[in-house]
N, C-alpha and C positions, 0 to 999 in steps of 0.2 A: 781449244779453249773457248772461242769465239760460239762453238754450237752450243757446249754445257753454258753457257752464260745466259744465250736465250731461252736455252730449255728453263731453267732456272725458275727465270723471268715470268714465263707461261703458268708453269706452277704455282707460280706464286700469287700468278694478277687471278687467275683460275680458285686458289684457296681464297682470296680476297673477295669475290663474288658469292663465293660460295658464304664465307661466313653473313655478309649482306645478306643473304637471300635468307639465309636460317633466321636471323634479325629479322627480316620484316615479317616473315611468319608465324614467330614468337609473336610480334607486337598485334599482327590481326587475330589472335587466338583468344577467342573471349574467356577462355577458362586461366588464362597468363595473368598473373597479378603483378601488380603497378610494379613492387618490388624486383622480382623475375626480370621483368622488362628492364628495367633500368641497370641492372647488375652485366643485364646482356649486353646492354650498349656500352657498356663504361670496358666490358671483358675485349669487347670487338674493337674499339677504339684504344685500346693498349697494347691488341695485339696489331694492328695494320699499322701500328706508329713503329713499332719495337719497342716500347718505353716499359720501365720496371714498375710506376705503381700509375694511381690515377685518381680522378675525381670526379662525380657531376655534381654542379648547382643548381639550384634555381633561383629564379629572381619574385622574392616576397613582393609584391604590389602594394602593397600597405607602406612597406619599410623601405622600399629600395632597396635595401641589399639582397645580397646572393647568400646561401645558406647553402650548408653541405646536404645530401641526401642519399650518397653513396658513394663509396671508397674503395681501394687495394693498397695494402701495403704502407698506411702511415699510423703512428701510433697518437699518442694522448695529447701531446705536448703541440704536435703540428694541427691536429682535428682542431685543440681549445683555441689556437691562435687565430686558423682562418676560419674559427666558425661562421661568423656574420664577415661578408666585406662587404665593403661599399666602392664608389666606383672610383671617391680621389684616397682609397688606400695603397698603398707600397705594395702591389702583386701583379701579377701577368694578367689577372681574371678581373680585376678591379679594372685595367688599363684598357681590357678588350671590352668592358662596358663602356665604355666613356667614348670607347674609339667606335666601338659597334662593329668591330670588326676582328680577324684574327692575330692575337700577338705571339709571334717566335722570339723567344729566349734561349739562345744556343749557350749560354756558358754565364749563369746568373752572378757569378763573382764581377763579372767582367762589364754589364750591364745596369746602362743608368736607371732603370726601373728600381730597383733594392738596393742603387749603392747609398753607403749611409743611413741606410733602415735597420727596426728590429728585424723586418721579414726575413732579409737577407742568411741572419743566423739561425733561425727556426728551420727556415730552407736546408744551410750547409748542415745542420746537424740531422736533419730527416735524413741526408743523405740524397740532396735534391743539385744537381749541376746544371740541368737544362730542363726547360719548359715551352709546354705550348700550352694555349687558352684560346678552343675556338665558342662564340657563342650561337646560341640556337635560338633563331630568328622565325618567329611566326610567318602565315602568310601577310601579313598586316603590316608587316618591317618590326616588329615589336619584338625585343629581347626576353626568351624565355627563361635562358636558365645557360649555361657553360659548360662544355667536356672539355677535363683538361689533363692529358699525359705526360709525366717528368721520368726523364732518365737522370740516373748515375753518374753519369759523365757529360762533359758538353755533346751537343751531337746537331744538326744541321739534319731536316726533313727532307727527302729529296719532293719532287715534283709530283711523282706519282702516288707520294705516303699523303702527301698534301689535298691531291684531289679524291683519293679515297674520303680522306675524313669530311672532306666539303660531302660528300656523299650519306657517311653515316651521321655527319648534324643533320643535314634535310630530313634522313629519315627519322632521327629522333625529336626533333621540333615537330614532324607531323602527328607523330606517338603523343608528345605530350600537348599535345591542340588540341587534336582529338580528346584524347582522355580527359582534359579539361574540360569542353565543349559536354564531352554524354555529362559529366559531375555535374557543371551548371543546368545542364536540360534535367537530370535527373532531381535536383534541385526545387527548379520551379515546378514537374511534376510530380513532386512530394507537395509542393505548397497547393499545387491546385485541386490535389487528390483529400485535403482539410476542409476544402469546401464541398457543401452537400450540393450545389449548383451540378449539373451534366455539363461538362466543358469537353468540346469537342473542334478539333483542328483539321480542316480539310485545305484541300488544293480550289485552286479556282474549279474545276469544275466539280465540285462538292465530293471527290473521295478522300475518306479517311483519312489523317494523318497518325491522328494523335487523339485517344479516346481514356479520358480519366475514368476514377473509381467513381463519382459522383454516377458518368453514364453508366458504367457499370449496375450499378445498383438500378436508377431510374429505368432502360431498358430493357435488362436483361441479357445483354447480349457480352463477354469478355473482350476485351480489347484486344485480344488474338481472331477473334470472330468479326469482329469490325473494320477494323485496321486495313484499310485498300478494299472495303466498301463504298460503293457513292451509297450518302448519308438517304438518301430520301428513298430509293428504292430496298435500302434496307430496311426502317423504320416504317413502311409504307406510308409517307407522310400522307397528310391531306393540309395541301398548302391554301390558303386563306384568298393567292390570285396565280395566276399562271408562272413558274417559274422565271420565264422569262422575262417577265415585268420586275421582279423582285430582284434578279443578275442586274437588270438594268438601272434601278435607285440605289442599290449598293453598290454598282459602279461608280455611278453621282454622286452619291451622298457619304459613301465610302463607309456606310450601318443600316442596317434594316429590325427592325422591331414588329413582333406580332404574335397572336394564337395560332400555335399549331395541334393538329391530331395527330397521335402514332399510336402504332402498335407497337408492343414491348415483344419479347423473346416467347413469354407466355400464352399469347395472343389477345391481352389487354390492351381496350382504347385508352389512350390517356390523354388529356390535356395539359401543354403547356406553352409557360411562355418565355420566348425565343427572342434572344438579341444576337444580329451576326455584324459582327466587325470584319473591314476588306482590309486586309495589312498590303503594304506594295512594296515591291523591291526600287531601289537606288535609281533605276531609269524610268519609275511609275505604273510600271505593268502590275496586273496583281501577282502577290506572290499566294498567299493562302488569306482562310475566312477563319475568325476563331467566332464559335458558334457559344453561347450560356444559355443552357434553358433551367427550368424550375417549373416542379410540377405542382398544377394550379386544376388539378381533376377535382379534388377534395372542394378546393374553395366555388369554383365554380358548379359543382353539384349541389354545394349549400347556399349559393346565393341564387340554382333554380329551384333547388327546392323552395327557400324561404318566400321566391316570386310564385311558384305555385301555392304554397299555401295562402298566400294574402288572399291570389284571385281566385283560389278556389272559397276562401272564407266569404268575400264579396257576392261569389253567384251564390253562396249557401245565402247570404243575408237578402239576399236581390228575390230568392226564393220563397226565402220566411215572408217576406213582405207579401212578395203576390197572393201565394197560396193564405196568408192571415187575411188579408182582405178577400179575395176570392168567397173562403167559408163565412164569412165574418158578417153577422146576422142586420147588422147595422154599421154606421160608418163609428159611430162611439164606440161598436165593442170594438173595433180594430186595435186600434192605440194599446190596451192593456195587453191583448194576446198575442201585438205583435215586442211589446217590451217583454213582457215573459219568457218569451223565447228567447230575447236575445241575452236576456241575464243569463239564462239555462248555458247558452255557447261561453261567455265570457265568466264564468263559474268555472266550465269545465276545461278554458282554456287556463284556467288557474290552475289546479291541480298540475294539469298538463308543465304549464313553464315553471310550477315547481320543483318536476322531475325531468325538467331539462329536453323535454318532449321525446321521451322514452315511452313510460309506461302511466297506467294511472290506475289507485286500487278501485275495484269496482264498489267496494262497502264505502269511499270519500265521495265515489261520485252520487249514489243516491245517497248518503247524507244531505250533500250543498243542495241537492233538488228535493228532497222532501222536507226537511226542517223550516226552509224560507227561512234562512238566516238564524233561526234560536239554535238554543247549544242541544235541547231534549225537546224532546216531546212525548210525554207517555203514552200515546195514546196511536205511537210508530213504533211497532218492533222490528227489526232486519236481524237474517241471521244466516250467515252461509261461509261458506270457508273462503281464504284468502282468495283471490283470485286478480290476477296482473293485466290491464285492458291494453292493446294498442291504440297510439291517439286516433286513430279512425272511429276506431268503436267507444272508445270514449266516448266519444264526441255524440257519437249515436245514442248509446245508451243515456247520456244526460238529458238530452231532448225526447227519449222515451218517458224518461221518469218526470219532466217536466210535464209533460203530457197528462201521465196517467193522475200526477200530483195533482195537478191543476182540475181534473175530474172532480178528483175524489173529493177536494176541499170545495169543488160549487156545489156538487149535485152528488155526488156523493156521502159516504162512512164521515168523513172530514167535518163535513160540513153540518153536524149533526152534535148535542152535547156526549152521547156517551156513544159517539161510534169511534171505531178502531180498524186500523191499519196492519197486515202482517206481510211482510216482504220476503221471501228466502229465495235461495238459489243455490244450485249444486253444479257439476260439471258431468256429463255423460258423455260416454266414449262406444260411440256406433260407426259408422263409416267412416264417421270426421268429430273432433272434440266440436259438442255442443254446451252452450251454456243454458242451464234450462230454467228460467225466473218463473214465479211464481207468486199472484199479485192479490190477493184475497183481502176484501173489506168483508166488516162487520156492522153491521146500522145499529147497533145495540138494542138486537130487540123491534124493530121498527121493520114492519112486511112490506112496505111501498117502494124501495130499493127497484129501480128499472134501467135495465140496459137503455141507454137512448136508442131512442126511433128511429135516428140517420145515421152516416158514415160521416162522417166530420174529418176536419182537416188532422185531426190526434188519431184518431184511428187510422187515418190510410197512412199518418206516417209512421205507425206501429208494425206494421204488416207492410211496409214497403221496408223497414230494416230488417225485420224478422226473415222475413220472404214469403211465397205464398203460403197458406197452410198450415203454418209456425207462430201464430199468434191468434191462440182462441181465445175470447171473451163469453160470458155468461152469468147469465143474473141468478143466485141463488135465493133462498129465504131470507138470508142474511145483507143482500147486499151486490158487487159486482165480483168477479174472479176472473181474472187471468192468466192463461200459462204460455210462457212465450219461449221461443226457443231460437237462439242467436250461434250460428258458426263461429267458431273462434280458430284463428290463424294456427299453423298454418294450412291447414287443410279446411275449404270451404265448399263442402259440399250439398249445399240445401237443394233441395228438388223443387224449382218451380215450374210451375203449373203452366205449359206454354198457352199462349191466347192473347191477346188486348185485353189492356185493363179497363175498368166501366168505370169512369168518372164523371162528375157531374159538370156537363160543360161550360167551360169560362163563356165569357162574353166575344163574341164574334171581334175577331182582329183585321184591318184594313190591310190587304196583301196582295201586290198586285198578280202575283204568282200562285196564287191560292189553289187555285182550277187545277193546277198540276198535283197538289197535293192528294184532291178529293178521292179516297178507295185506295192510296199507297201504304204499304204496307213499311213501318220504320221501327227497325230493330235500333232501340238504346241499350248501352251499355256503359252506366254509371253508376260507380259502389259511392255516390252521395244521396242519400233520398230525396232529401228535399232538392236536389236540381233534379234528379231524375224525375218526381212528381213534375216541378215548373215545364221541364223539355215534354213531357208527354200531356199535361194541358196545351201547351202551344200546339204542338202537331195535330190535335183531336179538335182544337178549334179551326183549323183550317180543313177538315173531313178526311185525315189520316187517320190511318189503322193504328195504334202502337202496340209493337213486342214488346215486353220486358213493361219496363225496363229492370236489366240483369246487374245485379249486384255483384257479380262475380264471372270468371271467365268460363266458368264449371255450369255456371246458370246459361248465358250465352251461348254453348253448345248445345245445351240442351235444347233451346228454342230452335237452332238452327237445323237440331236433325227434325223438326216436326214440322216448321213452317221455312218459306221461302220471302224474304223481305225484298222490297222493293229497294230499299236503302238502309244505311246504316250510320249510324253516329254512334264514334268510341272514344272512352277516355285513354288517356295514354298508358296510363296507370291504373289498375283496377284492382283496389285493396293489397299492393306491393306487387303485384305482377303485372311485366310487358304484356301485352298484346300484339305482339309479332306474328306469334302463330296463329291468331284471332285473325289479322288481318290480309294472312295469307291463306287464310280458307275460303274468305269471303274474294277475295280478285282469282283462285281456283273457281269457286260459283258466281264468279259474274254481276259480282253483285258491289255497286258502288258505294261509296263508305266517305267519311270527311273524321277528322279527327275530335274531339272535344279539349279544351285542355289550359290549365294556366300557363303552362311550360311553352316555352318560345319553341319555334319550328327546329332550332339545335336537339331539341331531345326525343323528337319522333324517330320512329324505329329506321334507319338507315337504308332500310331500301324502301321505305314509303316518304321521303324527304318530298316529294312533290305532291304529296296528296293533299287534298283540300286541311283548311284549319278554321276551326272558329272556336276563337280567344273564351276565354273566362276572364271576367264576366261578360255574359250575353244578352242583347236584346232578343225580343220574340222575333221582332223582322229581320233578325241578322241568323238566327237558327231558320227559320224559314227559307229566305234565300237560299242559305248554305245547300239546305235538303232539295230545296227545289232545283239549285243547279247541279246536284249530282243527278236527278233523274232525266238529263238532257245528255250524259256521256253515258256509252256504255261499261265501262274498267276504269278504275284509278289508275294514275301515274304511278308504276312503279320502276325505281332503278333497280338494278341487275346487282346482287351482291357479290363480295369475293370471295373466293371459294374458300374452307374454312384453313389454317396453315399446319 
């Protein structure tokens, strides 16, 4: 008898394990639903007790009381009763709240918890004799919720049904922590994933934790692809000072704020900017960084654009100035042909910030410059199909027409009672879209019409936007004609003529570097005319050679396969193209270079970050020096880029 009793025992302590074990594999099973689980626990805890039906609670936080959530074995009448309890009502489960601990109810008639209560007859009439109510205690000491099994008859737990159930509360208070715990995380990572911010959770030594839909988007990269990456070697940062300075103020400071560079998944640079907060655990160590960035590419390309346009406008006017006096036959004519010009710019800067510096029609720009302000003139016809200018050329074409304007009405058709003006322009499609203007006066009648004798400061800057060879002038019977021919985006391919331009020398400039210059040969490359004229008077007044200067990057080849420059000066930007690959042909041929440029040294091509720079606007003695201390090194500084991803 004594063997069957322990055999018994084994099987029994043996199924009891066993169903535990199935329990807690249920509970870590991510595709198991909250319900499942809880049915499980309540099945498992009615069977290790023996008891006929059962219950779990939990405890509302709002309300204090306990609320049913699953059941065996009771009908309507007992569910309505103890739907809600609280801790000072007449039950086992109320009683084990209050006590925090478990209450045995071996024989409920008999027991002062219900005697004298409604419960007591809700109980006798379920068909309820004994009870237990054990509760489920977080790790925190905090009451979750109650499992609680009633038999039929009075009955008395033994020791070993007892510490089973201390067994499966543990594991059902860890089930419902957890499950709470991913709800709340799941919770705030719904609320952070509304913000367009990148919010990202890393460990003290910056890997991944936790990677929102913001980074998502911002990056490129899934949260399955990030997640237990360190942050900086995935993004390829470019951090603003050595990592370890930055570990060390947000240790201190326990935040760090700044601009950072990354790469996205695509292999776009971006700009943004990054606030990291240091959270720390209960003994003050860190525990994790929660990183916010927002991407600030857009804003800060427009506020270098808008800094390069100012000081490209500046050297454009720095240049009007020189070159109007330079030509300027007297110091009185100055004054009028240097306001002429500048109304021509702030005319065409009109048109321009009326279309939000997009485009501008080319029939508004010679309107504003050959009317001078009247609404007609019959004695101007223009006639040519629509055609869309970018602000470069705008800007160009208005200071042509200002030009030829200003001709025509001194010494010119204009200037005459019955002369007449005729204007047209078509578009022609040969190598590259050209625009081909055509500039015809009529003297009315009148044979003494003469091309002037010199090259004037309007004509070279007609043929320095044109390019070489693209802007013929000629005096007919009637008068003057021009046919001029201007590349239009995006294909710029005019053929100029490689060689030094012949201009009429400025006045000798005080330089104490001068001697260096005398017989150098200096390649520019600036799609502004008028600085490119100013840069190549400078150079010429010091006994330099000048190429170009090239208006384009297409032109700049061209000079390069013909002539060999001693140096070189390049804009950063040339008519919407880098010159990256400008720059690394010339440190291939040995040949030193400095950059031109209103853009701060952030926007130079990434592996010339160390090359020479000089600002727009320029003095002569600051381009001078510049050139002159390139021809004392032999190669620019260049960094080594990374290989491409």
């Amino acid at each position: 008898m004594a063997d069957t009793t322990r055999k018994r025992r084994r099987v029994d302590a043996l199924q009891a394990v066993t169903s535990l074990y199935k329990l807690g594999t249920l509970c870590a099973t991510p595709s198991a639903t909250y319900e499942q689980c809880l049915t499980a626990i309540l099945e498992t805890a009615i069977a290790l007790t023996g008891a006929d039906k059962g219950n779990i609670q939990l405890l509302d936080a709002q309300s204090g009381v306990l609320k049913i959530v699953t059941q065996r074995g009771f009908d309507e009448p007992f569910l309505t009763f103890f739907k809600n309890v609280a801790s000072n009502d007449a039950s086992a489960c109320g009683a084990a709240i209050k006590a925090a601990e478990r209450i045995l109810v071996e024989d409920v008639s008999r027991s002062d918890v219900f005697a004298g209560q409604p419960s007591l007859t809700v109980l006798l009439e379920a068909g309820v004799r004994a009870v237990q109510s054990t509760p489920l205690i977080s790790s925190a000491g905090h009451v979750l919720g109650m499992v609680s099994t009633h038999f039929s008859a009075p009955h008395r737990l033994t020791e070993r049904e007892l510490r089973l159930l201390d067994l499966l509360a543990r594991q059902a208070a860890d089930y419902i922590e957890r499950l709470r715990h991913e709800q709340e995380l799941a919770e705030k990572h719904r609320l952070l994933d509304l913000t367009r911010d990148a919010v990202v959770i890393c460990d003290p030594a910056h890997r991944i934790r936790y990677w929102n839909k913001g980074a998502e988007e911002l990056y490129g990269y899934s949260a399955q692809q990030a997640v237990g990456a360190i942050m900086h070697d995935l993004l390829k940062t470019e951090l603003p000072e050595d990592l370890t300075t930055i570990n060390t103020r947000l240790s201190k400071d326990g935040h760090w704020s700044g601009e950072l560079a990354s790469w996205t998944a695509d292999g776009q640079r971006i700009l943004t900017s990054s606030r990291w907060v240091l959270d720390r655990k209960p003994d003050g160590s860190p525990n994790a960084i929660l990183r916010s960035s927002n991407d600030i590419t857009a804003r800060k390309l427009l506020i270098d654009e808008l800094n390069h346009r100012a000081k490209n406008m500046l050297a454009t006017v720095q240049s009007i100035a020189s070159q109007s006096l330079r030509h300027a036959i007297t110091p009185a004519a100055f004054v009028p042909s240097f306001e002429g010009r500048i109304h021509a710019l702030a005319k065409a800067h009109t048109l321009l910030t009326d279309a939000a510096w997009q485009r501008a029609d080319l029939a508004a720009v010679l309107h504003d410059q050959l009317l001078m302000d009247a609404i007609e003139d019959p004695r101007i016809t223009t006639s040519g199909p629509v055609i869309s200018l970018p602000p470069q050329l705008a800007l160009h074409m208005a200071l042509m027409a200002h030009e030829l304007g200003t001709n025509a009405r001194k010494y010119g058709a204009l200037s005459l009672p019955g002369g007449k003006l005729f204007v047209t322009w078509a578009v022609e499609h040969k190598s590259d879209s050209q625009l081909r203007l055509r500039w015809v006066e009529d003297a009315g009648g009148k044979p003494k019409m003469l091309a002037a004798s010199h090259t004037g400061f309007g004509m070279t800057l007609i043929q320095s936007i044109a390019g070489p060879g693209n802007a013929r002038m000629k005096s007919g019977p009637h008068g003057v004609e021009w046919d001029i021919r201007v590349s239009l985006p995006p294909s710029q391919n005019g053929r100029p003529t490689a060689g030094a331009r012949k201009r009429a020398t400025p006045d000798a400039r005080s330089f104490n570097s001068q001697a260096q210059l005398v017989g150098k040969r200096i390649l520019i490359v600036e799609d502004e005319p008028l600085i490119g004229l100013e840069l190549a008077s400078i150079f010429e007044s010091a006994g330099a050679v000048v190429i170009g200067p090239a208006s384009s990057l297409t032109a700049a080849r061209e000079l390069l396969k013909n002539q060999a420059p001693d140096a070189a000066l390049l804009d950063v930007n040339v008519s919407g193209e880098r010159v990256d690959d400008l720059a690394a042909t010339l440190v291939r041929a040995s040949i030193p270079f400095a950059f031109l440029t209103g853009y701060g040294r952030d926007a130079l091509p990434p592996a010339f970050r160390a090359t020479p720079l000089i600002p727009k606007p320029f003095g002569a003695d600051q381009a001078l020096t510049g050139i002159a201390a390139l021809l004392t090194h032999t190669s620019p500084t260049v960094t080594k880029l990374r290989p491409k991803r």
